[in-house]
C-alpha positions in Angstrom: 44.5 -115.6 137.4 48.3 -116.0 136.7 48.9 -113.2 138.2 48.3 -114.6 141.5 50.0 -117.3 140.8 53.2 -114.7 141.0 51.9 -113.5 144.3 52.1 -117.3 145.8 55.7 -117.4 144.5 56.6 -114.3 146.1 55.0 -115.0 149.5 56.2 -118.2 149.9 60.2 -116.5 149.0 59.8 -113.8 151.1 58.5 -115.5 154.0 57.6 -119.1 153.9 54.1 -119.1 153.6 52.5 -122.0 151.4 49.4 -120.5 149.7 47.1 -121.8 147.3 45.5 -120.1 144.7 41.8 -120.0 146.0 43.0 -118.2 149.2 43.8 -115.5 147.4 41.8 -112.4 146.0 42.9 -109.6 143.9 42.0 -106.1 142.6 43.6 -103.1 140.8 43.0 -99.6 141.7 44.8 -96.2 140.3 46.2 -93.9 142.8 46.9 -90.6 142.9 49.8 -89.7 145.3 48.0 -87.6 147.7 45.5 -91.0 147.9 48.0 -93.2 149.0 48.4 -93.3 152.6 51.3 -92.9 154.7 51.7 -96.1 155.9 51.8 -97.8 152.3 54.1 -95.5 150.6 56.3 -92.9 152.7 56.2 -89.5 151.4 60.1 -89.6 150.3 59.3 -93.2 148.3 56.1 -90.7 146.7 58.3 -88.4 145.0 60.1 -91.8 143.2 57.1 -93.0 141.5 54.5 -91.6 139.2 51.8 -90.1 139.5 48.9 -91.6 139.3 50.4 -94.8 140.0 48.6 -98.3 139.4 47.9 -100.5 142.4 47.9 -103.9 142.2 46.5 -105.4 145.6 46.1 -109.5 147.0 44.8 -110.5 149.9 45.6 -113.6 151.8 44.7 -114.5 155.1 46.7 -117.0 157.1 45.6 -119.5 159.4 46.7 -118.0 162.1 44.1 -115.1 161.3 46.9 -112.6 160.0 45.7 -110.4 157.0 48.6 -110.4 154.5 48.4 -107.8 151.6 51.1 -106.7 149.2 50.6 -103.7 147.0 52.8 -104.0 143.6 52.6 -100.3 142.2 53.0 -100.2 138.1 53.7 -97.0 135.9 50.5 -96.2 134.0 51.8 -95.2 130.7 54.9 -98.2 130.6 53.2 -100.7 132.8 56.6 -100.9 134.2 57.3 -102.5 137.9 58.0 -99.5 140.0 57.2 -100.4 143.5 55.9 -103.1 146.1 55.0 -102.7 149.6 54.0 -105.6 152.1 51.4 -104.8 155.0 50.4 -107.8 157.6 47.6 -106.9 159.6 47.9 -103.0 158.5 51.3 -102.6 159.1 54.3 -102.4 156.0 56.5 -105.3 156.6 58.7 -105.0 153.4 59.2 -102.7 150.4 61.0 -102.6 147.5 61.2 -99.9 145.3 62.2 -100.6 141.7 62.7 -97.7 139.4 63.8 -94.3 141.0 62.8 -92.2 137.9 59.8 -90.3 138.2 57.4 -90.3 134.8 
């Protein structure tokens, strides 16, 4: 659960929104690169992270009806931040990418 807890701090910094902890869900998948769609991760941001790379997704929607989902993408082996990409209503809003040294 306290890991949501980061995701409220980070939507409310990056734009405002006041969230509470119920509204949001989570889940954890592991990608491979040729998994990962185009319009989460670009093919040049790709070839920066690992591969497989871990996924972890929330989902928060707004009351305005807008579906707000940031993906924070970890290294597998270090567990180390590498990558996060904001999508509202299916389209990427924001990334960051952390580490530029491929595993």
């Amino acid at each position: 659960m306290e890991k949501r807890f980061g995701f409220i701090v980070r939507i409310k910094k990056l734009f405002g929104k006041e969230v509470t902890i119920d509204e949001v869900g989570m889940e954890s998948h592991l990608f491979e690169h040729s998994d990962i769609d185009s319009s989460v991760a670009s093919l040049e941001h790709l070839q920066l992270l690992p591969d497989p790379v871990r996924f972890e997704t929330y989902v928060y929607i707004d009351s305005e009806g807008k579906e707000w989902i940031p993906g924070i993408g970890y290294d597998t082996i270090t567990y180390r931040l590498v990558y996060e990409v904001w999508l509202c209503d299916g389209r990427t809003i924001a990334y960051e990418l952390y580490d530029e040294t491929k595993s």
